[in-house]
C-alpha positions as CSV (number, residue, x, y, z in Angstrom):
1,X,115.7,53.4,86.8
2,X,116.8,56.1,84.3
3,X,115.7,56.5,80.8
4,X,115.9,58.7,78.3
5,X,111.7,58.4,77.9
6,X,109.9,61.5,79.0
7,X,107.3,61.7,81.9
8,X,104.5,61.8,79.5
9,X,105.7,58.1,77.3
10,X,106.1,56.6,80.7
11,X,102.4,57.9,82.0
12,X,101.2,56.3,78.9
13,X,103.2,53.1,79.0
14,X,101.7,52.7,82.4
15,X,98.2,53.3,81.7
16,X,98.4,50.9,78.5
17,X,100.5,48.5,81.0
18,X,97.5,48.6,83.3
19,X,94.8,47.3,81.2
20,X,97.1,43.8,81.6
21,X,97.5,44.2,85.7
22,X,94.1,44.9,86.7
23,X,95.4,48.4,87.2
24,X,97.7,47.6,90.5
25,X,101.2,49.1,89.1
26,X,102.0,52.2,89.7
27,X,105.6,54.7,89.7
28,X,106.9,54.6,93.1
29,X,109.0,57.8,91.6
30,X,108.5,59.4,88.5
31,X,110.5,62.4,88.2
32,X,112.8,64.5,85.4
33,X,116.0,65.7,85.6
34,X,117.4,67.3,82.7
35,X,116.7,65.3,79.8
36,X,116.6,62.5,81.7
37,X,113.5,60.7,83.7
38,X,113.9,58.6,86.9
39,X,111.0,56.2,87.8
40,X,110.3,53.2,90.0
41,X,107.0,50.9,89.3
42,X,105.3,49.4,91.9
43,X,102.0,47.4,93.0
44,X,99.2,49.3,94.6
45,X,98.4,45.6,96.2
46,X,101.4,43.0,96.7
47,X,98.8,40.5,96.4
48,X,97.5,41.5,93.4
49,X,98.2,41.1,89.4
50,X,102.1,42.3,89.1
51,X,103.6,41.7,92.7
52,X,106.4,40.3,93.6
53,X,108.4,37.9,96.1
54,X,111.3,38.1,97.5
55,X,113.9,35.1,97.3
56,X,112.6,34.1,101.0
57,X,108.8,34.0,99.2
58,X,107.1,36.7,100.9
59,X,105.5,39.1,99.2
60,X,107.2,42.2,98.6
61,X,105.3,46.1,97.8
62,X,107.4,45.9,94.4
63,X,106.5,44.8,90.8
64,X,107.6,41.9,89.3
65,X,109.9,41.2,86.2
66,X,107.0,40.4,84.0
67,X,105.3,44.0,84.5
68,X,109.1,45.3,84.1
69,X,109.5,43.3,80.4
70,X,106.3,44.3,79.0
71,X,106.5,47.9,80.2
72,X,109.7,48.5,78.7
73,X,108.0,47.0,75.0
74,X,105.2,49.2,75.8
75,X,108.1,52.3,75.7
76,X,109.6,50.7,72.8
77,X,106.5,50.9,70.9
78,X,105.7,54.4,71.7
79,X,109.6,55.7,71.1
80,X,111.6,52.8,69.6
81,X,114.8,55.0,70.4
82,X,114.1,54.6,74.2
83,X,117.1,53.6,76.4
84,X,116.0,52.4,80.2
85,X,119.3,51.9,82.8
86,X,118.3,48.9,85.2
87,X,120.4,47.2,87.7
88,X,123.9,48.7,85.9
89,X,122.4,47.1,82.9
90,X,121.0,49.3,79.8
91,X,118.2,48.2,77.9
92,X,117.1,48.9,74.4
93,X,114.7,47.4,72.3
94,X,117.4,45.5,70.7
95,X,119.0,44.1,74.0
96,X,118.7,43.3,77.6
97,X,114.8,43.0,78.0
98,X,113.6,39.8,79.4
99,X,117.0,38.7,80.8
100,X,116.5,36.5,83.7
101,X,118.7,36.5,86.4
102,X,119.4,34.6,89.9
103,X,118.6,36.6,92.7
104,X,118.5,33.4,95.2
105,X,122.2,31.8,95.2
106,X,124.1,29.2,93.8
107,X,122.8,26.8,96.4
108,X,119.3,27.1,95.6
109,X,118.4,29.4,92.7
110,X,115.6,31.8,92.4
111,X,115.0,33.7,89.4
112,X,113.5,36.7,88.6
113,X,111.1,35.1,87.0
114,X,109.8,33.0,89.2
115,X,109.2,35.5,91.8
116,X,106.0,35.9,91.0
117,X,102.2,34.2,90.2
118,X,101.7,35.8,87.2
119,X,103.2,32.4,84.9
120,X,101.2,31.3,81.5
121,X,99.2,34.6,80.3
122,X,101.1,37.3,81.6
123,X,104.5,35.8,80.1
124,X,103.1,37.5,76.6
125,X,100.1,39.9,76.3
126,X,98.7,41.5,73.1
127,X,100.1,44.6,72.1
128,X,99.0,44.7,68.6
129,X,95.9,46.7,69.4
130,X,98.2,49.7,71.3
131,X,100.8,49.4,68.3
132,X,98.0,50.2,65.3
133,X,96.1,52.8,67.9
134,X,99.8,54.3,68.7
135,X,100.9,54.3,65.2
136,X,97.5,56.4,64.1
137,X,98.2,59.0,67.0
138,X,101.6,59.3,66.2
139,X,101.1,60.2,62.6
């Protein structure tokens, strides 16, 4: 993914974005070029808090779209003028974050969504400790 976030708001979106996952994500890629920053997350364990399945529901060394949605808050909360390009898509913290999309087929959906176990508790975590703590640093 691109972003116009540096490398140091994406270190600290993962770290905050950790305390949720048991700490199992982790970038894949994080690197800059230009003014620009290219990262992948990832799952230390696929088993873990955070991994993924793939449409055939095995379990895949990738992270899921529930640590995708809240990191990308997390980097909307640290820089609220943060831009992330995903899939040919671009995300801002006015559009395209927790869009849910097929990535079975028409014959027998899977979503994005449900290619995961995180379900109830992971759908929404608390943030509104990071925001006050964020919002003092910032100052």
């Amino acid at each position: 993914m691109k972003t116009n976030a540096t490398i140091t708001e994406l270190k600290i979106a993962l770290k905050e974005l950790n305390k949720h996952f048991d700490g199992n994500i982790k970038f894949k890629r994080l690197d800059q070029s230009g003014n620009r920053s290219n990262f992948t997350l990832t799952v230390q364990n696929s088993s873990g808090p955070g991994g993924r399945w793939s449409a055939q529901g095995r379990k895949i060394a990738a992270a899921c779209w529930h640590v995708h949605g809240h990191f990308f808050d997390i980097l909307f909360i640290i820089n609220p003028d943060t831009w992330i390009n995903s899939v040919g898509r671009k995300v801002t913290k006015e559009s395209g974050n927790w869009q849910d999309w097929n990535i079975g087929s028409q014959m027998f959906p899977f979503y994005y969504s449900q290619s995961c176990e995180c379900g109830p508790g992971h759908d929404t975590i608390d943030l509104a400790e990071f925001k006050s703590t964020f919002a003092l640093i910032s100052r």
